[in-house]
LUMROMAR-593995 format. One line per 8 residues: their letters; for each residue x, y, z of N, C-alpha, C. Coordinates in Angstrom, 1 decimal. Example, Ala and Ser with C-alpha at 12.3 -4.5 7.8 and 13.67 -1.06 7.14 Angstrom:
! residues 2
as> 13.2 -5.7 7.8 12.3 -4.5 7.8 13.2 -3.3 7.8  12.8 -2.2 7.1 13.7 -1.1 7.1 12.9 0.0 7.9;
//
This chain:
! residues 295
xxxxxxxx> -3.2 15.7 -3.0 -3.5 15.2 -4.3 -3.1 16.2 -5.4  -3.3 17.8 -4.9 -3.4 18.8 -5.9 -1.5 18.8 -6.0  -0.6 18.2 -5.1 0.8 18.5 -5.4 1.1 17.4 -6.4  0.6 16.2 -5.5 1.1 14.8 -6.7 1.2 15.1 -8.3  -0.2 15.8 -8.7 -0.7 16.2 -9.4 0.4 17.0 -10.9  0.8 18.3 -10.0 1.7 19.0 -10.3 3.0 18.4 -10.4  3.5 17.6 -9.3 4.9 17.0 -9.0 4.8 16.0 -10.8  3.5 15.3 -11.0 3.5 14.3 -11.9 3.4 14.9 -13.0;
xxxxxxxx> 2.6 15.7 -13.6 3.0 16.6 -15.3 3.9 17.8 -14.9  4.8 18.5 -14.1 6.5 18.9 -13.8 7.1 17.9 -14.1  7.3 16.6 -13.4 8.0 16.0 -14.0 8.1 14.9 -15.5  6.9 15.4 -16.2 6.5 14.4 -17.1 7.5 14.7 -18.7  7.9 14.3 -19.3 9.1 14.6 -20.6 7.8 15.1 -21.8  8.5 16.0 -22.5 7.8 16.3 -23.3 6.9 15.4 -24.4  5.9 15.4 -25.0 4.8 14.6 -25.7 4.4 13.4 -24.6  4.4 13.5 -23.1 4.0 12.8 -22.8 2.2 12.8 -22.8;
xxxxxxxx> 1.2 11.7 -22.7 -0.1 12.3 -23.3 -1.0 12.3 -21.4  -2.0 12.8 -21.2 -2.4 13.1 -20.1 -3.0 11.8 -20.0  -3.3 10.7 -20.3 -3.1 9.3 -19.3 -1.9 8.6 -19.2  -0.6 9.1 -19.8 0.4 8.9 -18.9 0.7 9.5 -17.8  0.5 10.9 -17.9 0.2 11.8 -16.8 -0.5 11.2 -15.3  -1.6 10.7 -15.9 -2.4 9.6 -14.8 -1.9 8.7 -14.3  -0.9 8.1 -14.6 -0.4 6.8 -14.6 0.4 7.8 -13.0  1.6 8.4 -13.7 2.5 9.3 -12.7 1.7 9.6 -11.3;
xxxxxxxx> 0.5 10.1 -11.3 -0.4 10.7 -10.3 -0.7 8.9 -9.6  -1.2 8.0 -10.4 -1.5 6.9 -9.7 -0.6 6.3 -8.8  0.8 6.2 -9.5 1.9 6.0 -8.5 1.8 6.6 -7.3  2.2 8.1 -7.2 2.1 8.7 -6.4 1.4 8.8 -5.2  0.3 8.5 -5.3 -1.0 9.0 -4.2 -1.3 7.6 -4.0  -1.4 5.9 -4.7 -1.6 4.8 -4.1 -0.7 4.2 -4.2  -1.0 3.1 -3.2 0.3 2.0 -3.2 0.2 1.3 -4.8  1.8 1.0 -4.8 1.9 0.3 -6.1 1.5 -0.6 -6.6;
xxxxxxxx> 0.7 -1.8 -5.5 -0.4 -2.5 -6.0 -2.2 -2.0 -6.6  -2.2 -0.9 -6.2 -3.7 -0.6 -7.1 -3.7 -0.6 -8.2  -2.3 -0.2 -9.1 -2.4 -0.3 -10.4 -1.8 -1.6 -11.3  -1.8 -2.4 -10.5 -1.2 -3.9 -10.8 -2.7 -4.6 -10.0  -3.7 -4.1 -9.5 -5.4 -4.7 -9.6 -5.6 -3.9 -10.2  -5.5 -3.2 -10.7 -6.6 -2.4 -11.9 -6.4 -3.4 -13.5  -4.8 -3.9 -13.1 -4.3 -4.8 -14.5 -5.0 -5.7 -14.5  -5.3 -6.2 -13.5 -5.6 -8.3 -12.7 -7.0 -8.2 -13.2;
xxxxxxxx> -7.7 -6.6 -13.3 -8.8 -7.0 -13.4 -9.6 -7.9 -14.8  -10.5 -9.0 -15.3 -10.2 -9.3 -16.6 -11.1 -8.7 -17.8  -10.2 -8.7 -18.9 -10.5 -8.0 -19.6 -10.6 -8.5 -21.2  -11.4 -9.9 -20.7 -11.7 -10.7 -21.9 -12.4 -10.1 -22.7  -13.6 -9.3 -22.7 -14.6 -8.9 -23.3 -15.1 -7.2 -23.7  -13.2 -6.4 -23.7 -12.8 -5.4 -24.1 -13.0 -5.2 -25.6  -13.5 -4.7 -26.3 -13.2 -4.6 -27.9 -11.5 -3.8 -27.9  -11.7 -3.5 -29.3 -10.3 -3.0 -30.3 -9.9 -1.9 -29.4;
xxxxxxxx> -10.6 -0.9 -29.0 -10.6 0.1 -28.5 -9.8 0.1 -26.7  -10.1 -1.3 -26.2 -9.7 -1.0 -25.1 -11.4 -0.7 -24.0  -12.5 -0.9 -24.6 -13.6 -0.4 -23.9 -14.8 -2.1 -23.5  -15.3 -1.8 -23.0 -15.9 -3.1 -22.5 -17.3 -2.8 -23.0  -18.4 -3.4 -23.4 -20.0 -3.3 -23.4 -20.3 -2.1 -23.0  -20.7 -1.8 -21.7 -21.1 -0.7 -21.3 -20.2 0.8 -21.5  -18.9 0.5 -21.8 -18.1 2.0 -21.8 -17.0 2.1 -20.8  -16.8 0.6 -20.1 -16.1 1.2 -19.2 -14.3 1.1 -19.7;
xxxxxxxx> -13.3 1.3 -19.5 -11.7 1.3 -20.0 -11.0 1.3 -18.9  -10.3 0.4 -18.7 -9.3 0.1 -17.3 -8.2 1.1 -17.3  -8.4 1.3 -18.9 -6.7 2.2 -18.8 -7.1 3.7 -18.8  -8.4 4.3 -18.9 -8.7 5.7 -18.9 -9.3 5.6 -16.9  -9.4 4.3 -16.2 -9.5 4.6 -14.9 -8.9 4.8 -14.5  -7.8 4.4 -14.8 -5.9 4.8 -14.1 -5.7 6.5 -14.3  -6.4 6.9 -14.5 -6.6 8.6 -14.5 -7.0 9.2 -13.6  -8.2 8.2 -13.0 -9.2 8.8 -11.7 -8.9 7.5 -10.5;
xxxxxxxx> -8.1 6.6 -10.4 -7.7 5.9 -9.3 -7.3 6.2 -8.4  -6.2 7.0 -8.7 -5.3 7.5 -7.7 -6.2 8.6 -6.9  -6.5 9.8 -7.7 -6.9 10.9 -6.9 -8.3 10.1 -5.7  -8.9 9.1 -6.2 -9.7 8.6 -5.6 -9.9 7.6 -4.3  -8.4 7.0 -4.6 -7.8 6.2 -4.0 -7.2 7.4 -2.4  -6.5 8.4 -2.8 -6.2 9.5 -1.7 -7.3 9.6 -0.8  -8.8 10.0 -1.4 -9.5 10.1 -0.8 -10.2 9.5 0.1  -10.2 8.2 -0.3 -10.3 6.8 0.4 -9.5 6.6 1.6;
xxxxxxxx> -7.9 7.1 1.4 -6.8 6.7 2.4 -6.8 8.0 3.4  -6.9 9.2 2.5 -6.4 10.2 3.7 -7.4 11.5 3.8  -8.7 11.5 2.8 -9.2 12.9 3.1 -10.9 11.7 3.8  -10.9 10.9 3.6 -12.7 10.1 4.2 -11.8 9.0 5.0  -10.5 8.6 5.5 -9.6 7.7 5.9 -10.8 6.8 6.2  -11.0 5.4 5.4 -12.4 4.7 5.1 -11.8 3.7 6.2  -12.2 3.5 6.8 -12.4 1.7 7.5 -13.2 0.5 7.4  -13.0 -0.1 6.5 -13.9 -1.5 6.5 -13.8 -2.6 7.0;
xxxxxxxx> -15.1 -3.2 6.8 -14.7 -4.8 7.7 -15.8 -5.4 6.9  -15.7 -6.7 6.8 -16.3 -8.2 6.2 -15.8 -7.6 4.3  -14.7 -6.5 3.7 -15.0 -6.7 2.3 -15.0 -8.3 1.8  -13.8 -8.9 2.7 -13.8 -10.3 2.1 -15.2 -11.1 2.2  -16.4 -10.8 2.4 -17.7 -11.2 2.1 -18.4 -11.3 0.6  -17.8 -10.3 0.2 -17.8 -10.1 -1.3 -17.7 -11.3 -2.0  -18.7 -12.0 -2.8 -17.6 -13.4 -3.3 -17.6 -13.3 -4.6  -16.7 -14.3 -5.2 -16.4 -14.1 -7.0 -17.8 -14.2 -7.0;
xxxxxxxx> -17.8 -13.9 -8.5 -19.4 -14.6 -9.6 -20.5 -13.4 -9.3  -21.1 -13.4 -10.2 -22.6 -12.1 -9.6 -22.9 -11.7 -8.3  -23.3 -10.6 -8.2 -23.2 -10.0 -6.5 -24.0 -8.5 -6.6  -24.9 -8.9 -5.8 -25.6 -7.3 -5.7 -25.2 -6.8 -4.3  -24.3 -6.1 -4.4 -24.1 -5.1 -3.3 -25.3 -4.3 -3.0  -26.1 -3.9 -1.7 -26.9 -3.4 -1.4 -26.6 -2.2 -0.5  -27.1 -0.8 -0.4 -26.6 -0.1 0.4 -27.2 0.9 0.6  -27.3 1.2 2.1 -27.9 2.9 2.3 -27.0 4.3 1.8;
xxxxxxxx> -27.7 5.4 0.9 -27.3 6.2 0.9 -27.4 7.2 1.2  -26.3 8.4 1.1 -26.6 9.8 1.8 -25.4 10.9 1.7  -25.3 11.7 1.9 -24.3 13.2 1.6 -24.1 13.8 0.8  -25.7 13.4 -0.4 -25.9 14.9 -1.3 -25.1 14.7 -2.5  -23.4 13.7 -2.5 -23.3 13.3 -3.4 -22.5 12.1 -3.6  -22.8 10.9 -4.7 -22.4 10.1 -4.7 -20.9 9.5 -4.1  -20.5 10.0 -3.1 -19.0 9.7 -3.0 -18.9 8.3 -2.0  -20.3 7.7 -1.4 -20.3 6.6 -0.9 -20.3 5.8 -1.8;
xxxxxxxx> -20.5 5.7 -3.0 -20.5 4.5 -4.1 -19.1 4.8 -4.7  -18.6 5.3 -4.5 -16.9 5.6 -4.9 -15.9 5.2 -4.0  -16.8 5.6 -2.5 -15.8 4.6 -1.9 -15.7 3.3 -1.7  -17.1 2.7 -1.7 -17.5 1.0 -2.1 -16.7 0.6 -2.9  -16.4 1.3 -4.1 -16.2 0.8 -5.3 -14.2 0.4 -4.5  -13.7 1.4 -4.4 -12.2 1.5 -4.0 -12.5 0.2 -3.3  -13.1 0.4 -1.9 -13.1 -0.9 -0.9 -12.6 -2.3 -1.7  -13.7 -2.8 -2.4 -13.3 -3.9 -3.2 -12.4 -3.9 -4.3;
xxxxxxxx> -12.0 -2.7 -5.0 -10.8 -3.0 -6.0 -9.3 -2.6 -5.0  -9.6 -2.0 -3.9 -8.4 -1.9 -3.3 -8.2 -3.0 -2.4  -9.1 -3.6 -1.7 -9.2 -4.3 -0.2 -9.2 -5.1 0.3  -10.3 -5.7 -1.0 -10.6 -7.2 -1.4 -9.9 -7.9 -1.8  -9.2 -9.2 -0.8 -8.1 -10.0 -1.3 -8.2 -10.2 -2.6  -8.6 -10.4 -3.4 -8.7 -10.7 -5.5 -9.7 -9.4 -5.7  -8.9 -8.4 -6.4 -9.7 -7.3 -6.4 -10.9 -7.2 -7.4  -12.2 -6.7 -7.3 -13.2 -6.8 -7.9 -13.6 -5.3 -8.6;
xxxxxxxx> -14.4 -5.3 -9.2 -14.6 -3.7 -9.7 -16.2 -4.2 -9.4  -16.4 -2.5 -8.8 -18.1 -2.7 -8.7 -18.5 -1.4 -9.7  -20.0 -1.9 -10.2 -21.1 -1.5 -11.5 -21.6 -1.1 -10.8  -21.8 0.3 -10.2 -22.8 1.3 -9.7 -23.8 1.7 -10.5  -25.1 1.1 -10.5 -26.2 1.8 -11.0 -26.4 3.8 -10.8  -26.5 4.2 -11.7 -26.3 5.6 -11.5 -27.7 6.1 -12.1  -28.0 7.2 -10.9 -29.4 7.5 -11.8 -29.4 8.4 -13.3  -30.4 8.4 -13.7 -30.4 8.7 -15.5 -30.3 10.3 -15.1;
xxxxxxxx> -30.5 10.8 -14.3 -30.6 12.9 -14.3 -28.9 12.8 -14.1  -28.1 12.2 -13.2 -27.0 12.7 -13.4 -25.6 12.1 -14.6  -26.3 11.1 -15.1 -25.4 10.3 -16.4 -26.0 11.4 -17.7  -27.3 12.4 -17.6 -27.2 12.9 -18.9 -26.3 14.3 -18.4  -25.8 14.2 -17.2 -25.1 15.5 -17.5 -24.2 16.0 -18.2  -23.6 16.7 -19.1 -22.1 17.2 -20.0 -21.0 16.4 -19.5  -20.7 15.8 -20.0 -19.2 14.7 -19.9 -19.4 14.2 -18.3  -20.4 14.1 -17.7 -20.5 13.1 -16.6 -20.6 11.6 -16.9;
xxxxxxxx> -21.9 11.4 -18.1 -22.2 10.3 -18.5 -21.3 9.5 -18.9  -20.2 10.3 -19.9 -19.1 9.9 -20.2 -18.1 9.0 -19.6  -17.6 9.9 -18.3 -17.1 9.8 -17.3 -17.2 8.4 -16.4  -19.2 8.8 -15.9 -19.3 7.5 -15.1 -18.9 6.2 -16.2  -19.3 6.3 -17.5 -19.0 4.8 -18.3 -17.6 4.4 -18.4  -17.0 5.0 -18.7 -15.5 4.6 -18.9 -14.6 4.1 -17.1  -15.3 4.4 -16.0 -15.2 3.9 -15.0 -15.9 3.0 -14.5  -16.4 2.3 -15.1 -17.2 0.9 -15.3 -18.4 1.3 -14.4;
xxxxxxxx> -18.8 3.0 -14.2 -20.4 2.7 -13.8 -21.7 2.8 -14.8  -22.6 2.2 -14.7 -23.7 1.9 -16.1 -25.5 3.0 -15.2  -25.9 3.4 -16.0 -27.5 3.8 -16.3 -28.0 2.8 -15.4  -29.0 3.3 -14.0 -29.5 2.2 -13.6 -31.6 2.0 -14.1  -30.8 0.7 -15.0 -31.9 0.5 -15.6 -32.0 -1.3 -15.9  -33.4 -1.5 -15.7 -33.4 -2.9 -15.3 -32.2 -4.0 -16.3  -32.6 -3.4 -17.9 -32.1 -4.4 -18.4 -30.4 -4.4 -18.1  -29.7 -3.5 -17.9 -28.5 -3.1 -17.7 -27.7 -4.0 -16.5;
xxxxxxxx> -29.2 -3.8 -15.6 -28.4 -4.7 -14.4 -28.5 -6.0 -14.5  -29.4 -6.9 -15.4 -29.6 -8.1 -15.7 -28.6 -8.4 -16.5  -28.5 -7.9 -17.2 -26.5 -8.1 -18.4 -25.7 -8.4 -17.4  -25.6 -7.2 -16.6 -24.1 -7.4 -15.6 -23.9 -8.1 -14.9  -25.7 -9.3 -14.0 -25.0 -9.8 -13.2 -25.0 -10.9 -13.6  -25.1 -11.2 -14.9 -25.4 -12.4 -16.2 -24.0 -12.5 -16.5  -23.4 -11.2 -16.5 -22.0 -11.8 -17.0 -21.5 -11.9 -15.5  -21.4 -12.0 -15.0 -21.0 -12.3 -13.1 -20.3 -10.8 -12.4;
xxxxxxxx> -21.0 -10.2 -12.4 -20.2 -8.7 -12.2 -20.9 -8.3 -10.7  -20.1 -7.6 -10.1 -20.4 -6.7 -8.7 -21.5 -5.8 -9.3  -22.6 -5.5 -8.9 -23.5 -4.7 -8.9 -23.4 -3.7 -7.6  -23.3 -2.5 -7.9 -23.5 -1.6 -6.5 -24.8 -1.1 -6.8  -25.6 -1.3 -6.2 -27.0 -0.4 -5.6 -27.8 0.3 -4.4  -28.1 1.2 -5.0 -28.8 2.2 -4.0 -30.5 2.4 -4.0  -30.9 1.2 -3.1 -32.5 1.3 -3.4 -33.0 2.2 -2.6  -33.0 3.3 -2.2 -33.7 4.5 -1.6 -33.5 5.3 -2.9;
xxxxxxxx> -32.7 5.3 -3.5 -32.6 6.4 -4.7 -32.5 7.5 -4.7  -32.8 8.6 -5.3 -32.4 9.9 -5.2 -32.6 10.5 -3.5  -34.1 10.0 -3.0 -34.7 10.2 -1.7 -33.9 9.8 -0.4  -33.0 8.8 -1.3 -31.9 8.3 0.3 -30.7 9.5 0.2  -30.1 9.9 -1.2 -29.0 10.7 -1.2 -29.3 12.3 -0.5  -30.6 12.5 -1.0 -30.9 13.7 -0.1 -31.6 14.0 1.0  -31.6 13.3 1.8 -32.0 13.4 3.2 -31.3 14.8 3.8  -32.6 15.5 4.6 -31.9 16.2 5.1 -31.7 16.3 7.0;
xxxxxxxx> -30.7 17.4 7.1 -30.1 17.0 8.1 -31.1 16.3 9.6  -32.0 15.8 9.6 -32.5 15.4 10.8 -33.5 14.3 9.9  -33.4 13.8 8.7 -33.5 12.2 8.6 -32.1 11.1 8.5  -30.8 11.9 9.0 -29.6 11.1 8.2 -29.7 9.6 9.1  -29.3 8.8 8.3 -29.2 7.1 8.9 -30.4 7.0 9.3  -31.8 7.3 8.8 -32.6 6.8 8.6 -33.5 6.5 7.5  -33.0 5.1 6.7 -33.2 4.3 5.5 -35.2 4.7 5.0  -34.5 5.2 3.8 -35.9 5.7 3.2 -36.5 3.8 2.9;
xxxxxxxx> -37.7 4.3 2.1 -38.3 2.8 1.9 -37.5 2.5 0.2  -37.3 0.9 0.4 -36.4 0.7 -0.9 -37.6 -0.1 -2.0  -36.9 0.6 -3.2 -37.7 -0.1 -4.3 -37.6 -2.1 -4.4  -38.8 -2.0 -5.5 -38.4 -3.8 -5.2 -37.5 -4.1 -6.4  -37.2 -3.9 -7.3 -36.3 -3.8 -8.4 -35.4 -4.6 -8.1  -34.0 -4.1 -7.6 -33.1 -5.1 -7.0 -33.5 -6.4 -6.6  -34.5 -7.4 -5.8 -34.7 -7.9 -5.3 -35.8 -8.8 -6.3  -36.3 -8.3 -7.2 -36.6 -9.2 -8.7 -35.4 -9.5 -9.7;
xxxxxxxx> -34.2 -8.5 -9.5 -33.1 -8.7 -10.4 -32.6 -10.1 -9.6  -32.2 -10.0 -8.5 -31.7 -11.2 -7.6 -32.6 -12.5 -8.1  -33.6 -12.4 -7.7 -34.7 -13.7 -8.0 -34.2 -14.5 -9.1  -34.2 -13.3 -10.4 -34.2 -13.9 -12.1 -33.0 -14.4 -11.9  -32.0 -14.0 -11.9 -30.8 -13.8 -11.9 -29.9 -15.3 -10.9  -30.8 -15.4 -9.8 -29.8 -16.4 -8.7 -28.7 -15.8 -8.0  -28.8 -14.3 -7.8 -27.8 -13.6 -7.1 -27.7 -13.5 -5.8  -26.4 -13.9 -5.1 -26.8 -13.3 -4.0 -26.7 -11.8 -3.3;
xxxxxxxx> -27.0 -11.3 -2.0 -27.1 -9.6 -1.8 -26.2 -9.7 -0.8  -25.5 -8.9 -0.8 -24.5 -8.1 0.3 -25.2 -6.9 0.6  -25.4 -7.0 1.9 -25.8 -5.3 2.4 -24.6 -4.7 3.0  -24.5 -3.6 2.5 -23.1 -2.7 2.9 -24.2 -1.5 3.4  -23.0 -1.3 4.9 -23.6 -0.8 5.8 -22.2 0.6 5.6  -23.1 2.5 5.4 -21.9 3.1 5.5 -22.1 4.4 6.7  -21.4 4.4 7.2 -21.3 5.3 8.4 -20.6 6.8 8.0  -20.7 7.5 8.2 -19.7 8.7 7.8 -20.2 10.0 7.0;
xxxxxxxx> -21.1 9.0 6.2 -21.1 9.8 4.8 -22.3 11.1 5.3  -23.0 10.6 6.0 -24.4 11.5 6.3 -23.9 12.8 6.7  -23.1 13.2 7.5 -22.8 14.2 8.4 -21.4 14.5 7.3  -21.5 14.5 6.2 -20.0 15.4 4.8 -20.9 16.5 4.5  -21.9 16.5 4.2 -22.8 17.8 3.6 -24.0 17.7 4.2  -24.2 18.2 5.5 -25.8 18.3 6.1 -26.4 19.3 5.6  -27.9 18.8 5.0 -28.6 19.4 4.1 -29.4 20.0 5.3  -29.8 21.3 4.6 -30.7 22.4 5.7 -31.9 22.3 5.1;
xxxxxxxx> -32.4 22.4 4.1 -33.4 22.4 3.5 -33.7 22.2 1.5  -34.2 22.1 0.9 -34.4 21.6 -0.5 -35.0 22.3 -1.1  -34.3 23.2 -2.3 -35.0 24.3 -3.0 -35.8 23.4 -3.9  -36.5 23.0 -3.9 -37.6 21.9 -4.5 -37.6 22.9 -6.3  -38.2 23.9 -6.1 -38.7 24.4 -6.7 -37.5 24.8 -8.6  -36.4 25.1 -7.8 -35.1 25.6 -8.3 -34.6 24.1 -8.7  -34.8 23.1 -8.3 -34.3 21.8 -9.0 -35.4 21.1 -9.7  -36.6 21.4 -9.5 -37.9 20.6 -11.1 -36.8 21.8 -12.0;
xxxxxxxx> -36.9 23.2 -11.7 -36.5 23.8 -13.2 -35.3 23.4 -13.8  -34.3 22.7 -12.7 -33.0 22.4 -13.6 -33.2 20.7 -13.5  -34.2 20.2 -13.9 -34.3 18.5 -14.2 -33.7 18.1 -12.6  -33.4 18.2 -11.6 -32.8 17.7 -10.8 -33.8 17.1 -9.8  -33.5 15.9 -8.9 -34.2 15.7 -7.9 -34.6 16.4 -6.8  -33.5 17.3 -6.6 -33.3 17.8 -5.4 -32.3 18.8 -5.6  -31.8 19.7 -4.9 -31.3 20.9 -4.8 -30.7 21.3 -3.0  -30.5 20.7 -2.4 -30.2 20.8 -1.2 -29.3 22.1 -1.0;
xxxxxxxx> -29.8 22.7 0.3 -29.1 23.9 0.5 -28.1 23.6 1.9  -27.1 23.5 2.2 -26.0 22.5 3.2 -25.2 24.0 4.1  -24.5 23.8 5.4 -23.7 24.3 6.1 -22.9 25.0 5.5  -22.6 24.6 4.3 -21.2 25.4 3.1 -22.4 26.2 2.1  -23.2 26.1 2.3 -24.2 26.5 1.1 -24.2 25.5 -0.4  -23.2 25.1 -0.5 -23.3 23.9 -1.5 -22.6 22.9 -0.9  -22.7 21.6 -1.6 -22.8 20.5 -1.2 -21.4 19.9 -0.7  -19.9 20.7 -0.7 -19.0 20.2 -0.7 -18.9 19.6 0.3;
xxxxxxxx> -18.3 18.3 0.1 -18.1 17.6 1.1 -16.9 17.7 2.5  -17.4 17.8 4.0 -16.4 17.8 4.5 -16.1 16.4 5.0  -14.0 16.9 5.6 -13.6 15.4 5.7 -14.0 14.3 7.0  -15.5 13.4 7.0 -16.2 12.9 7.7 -15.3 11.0 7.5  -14.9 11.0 9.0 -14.2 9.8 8.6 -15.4 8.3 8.3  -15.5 7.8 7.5 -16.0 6.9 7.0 -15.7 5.6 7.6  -16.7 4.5 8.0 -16.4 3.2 8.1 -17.6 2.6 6.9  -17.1 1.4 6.6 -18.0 0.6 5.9 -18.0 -0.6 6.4;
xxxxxxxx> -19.3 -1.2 6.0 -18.8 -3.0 6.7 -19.9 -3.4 5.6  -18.9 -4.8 5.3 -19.9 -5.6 4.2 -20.1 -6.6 4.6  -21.8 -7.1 5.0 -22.6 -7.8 6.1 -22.0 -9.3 4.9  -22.9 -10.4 5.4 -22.7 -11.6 5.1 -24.0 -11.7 3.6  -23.2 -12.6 2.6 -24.5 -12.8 1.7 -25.8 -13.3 2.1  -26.4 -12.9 1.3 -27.8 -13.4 1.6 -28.8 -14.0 0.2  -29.4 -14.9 0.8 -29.8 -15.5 -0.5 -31.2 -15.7 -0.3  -31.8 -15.8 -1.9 -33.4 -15.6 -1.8 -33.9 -16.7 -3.0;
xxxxxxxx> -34.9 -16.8 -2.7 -35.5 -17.8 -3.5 -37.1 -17.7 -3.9  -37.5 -17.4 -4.9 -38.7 -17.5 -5.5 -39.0 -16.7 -6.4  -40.3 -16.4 -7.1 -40.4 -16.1 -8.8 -40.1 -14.7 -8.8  -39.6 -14.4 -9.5 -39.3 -12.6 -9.9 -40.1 -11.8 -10.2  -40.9 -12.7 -10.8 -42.8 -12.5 -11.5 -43.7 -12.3 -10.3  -43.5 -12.8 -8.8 -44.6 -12.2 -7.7 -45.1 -11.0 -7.6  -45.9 -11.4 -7.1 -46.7 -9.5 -6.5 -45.4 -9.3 -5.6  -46.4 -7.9 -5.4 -45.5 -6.9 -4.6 -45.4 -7.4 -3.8;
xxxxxxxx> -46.5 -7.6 -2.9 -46.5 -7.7 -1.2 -45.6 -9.3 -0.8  -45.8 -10.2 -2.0 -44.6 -11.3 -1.5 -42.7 -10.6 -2.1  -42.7 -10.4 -3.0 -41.5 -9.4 -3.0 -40.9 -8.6 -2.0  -41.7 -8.1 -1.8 -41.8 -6.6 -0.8 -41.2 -7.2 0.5  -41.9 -8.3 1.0 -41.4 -9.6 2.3 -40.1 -9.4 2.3  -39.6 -9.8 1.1 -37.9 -10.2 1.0 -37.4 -8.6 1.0  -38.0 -7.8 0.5 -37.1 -6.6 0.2 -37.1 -5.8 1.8  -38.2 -6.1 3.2 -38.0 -5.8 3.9 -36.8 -6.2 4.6;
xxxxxxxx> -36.8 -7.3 4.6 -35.8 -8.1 5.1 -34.1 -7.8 5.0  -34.1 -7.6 3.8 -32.9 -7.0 3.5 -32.6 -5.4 4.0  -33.9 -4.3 4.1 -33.9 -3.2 4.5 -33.5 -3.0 6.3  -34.6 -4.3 6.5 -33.9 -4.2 8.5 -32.7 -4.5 8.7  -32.3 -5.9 7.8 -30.8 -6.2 8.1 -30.1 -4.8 7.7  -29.9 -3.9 6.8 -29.1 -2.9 6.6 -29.3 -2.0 7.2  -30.6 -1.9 8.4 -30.6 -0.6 9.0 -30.5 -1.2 10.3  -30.3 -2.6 10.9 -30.0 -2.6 12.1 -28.0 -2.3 12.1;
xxxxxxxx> -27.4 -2.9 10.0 -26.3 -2.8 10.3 -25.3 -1.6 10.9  -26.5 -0.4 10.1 -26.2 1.3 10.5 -26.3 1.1 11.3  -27.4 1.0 12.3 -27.4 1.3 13.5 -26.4 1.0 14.6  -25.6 -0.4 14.6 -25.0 -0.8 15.3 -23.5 -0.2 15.0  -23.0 0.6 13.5 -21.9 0.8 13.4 -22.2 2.2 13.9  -23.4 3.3 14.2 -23.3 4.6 14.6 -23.0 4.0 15.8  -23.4 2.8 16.5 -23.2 2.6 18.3 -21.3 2.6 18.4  -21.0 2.3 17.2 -19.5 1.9 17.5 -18.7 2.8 17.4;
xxxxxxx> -19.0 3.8 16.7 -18.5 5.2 15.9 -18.4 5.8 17.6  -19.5 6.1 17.9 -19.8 6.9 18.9 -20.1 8.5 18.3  -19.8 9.0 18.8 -19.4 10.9 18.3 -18.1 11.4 17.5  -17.8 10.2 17.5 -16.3 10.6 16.8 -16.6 10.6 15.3  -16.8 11.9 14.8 -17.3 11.9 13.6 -15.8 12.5 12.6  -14.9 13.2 12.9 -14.0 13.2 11.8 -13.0 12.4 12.4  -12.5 11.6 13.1 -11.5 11.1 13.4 -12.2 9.5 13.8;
//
C-alpha cells in the first residue's frame, strides 16, 4: 500500500491536488471496478459541495478506498459468504464486535461496496468518544459513517440506507483476551429502530478479528482520565493490529413485528433472538476456521 502510495504522487504531474493523488492510489491497490461502484453509488441527495446530509463525499472516499480495499484483499485477506443477503431498501446490519479497533466495520463496509452484486455503502453507527476525536469525526463523516444516535439511525433507514451496527458497544470491542467470540449482552435500541422503521436485520457473523490485538488487561483508570472507554493493554503493547485472516458471513434477513413503544422484557424477546442467531453464527464459523488463524 505504502509503495502504490509513493509509485502514485512520483508519478503524479505537477499541481496535481491530493485527491487526484487518491484516485492514482485507488487504481493501483483495487480492481478497476471499485471505483466505477463508488460512482454507481446514488447520489441524488448530495448538495453543491458534493457532500450528503450527514457529511459523507463519494469523491473524498476515493482517497481512503483503495488503501482499505488492500486491506480487505491482502493484509485481513477477508472471505465472505451470504453478502448477496443484503437487500436493496433499509437494512440493519447487525454484528458482533471485537479487536480493540474498529476495523471489522471497515471491513463490512468493503464487503458490500466491493462484493455485493449492486454495490451498497454501509452507515456505521460510531460511538460519540471516538467521532469527537481531532479530524476523526471529520474523517468518519465524509466516509459515510454517522454518530450513533437514535435519531440519526431513524433518518438513514427512512431514507433506505445500510445501517451497520454494533450492539455490544464499546464492551464488545474491548473484550479481553479470554472473553473473545463471546457476544456481550446487546442493547435494545437497534431492535426499536427496526420495529418503527419496518426494517429488516442481517446478522453478520465475523471471525478473525478477535485474535488482531488480544487484549491482556484494561488500564481502566488511565482511560476515565483520557474520556475513553477502555485503554487495553495487547501482545504489541498497543493495539496494532496483526494480519488475522478474516471470514464474514451475512446470515439471512430477519424480520420482526410489533410496537417500538413495548417494554423491555417484550423487546428484549426479539433482541435475544437476534443475539443467539449471531452467536450460534460465530460459533459455527470458529468450527469452520478451525486453528487456522492467519491463513
Amino acid at each position: 500500500m505504502e509503495k502504490a502510495a509513493r509509485r502514485a504522487a512520483g508519478n503524479a504531474p505537477a499541481g496535481m491536488t491530493l485527491r487526484d493523488v487518491g484516485r492514482l492510489v485507488l487504481q493501483s491497490t483495487s480492481p478497476s471496478g471499485l471505483a466505477a461502484r463508488l460512482d454507481a453509488l446514488d447520489r441524488s441527495n448530495l448538495n453543491e459541495f458534493g457532500v450528503d446530509p450527514f457529511g459523507f463525499s463519494p469523491e473524498e472516499t476515493k482517497l481512503y478506498a483503495g488503501p482499505a480495499w488492500w486491506l480487505y484483499k491482502h493484509y485481513f485477506r477477508v472471505e465472505q459468504t451470504g453478502v448477496e443477503n443484503v437487500p436493496d431498501g433499509r437494512v440493519l446490519l447487525v454484528a458482533n464486535h471485537g479487536g480493540q479497533l474498529p476495523l471489522d466495520g471497515a471491513m463490512i463496509i468493503m464487503s458490500i461496496l466491493g462484493e455485493r452484486p449492486v454495490p451498497r455503502l454501509g452507515r456505521a453507527m460510531v460511538e460519540h468518544w471516538a467521532a469527537e476525536l481531532p479530524f476523526v469525526g471529520t474523517w468518519f463523516a465524509r466516509c459515510g459513517q454517522v454518530i450513533g444516535d437514535p435519531e440519526s439511525c431513524k433518518r438513514l433507514l427512512l431514507a433506505d440506507e445500510a445501517v451497520l451496527v454494533f450492539p455490544e458497544g464499546s464492551k464488545g470491542i474491548n473484550k479481553m483476551w479470554n472473553q473473545i467470540y463471546r457476544l456481550r449482552e446487546f442493547g435494545l435500541g437497534f431492535m426499536r429502530q427496526a420495529l418503527e422503521t419496518h426494517t429488516p436485520i442481517v446478522p453478520v457473523a465475523v471471525v478473525g478479528h478477535e485474535e488482531q490485538s488480544l487484549a491482556l488487561f484494561d488500564l481502566k483508570p488511565v482511560a476515565r482520565l483520557l474520556g475513553m472507554p477502555a485503554l487495553p493493554v495487547t501482545l504489541t503493547g498497543l493495539p496494532l493490529p496483526l494480519p488475522t485472516k478474516y471470514h464474514i458471513e451475512f446470515g439471512a434477513p430477519m424480520h420482526f413485528e410489533g410496537d417500538h413503544n413495548d417494554e423491555d422484557d417484550v423487546v428484549g424477546r426479539k433482541v435475544a433472538l437476534v443475539r443467539e442467531t449471531l452467536q450460534r453464527m460465530v460459533k459455527d464459523g470458529l468450527k469452520r476456521r478451525g486453528k487456522r488463524i492467519f491463513r
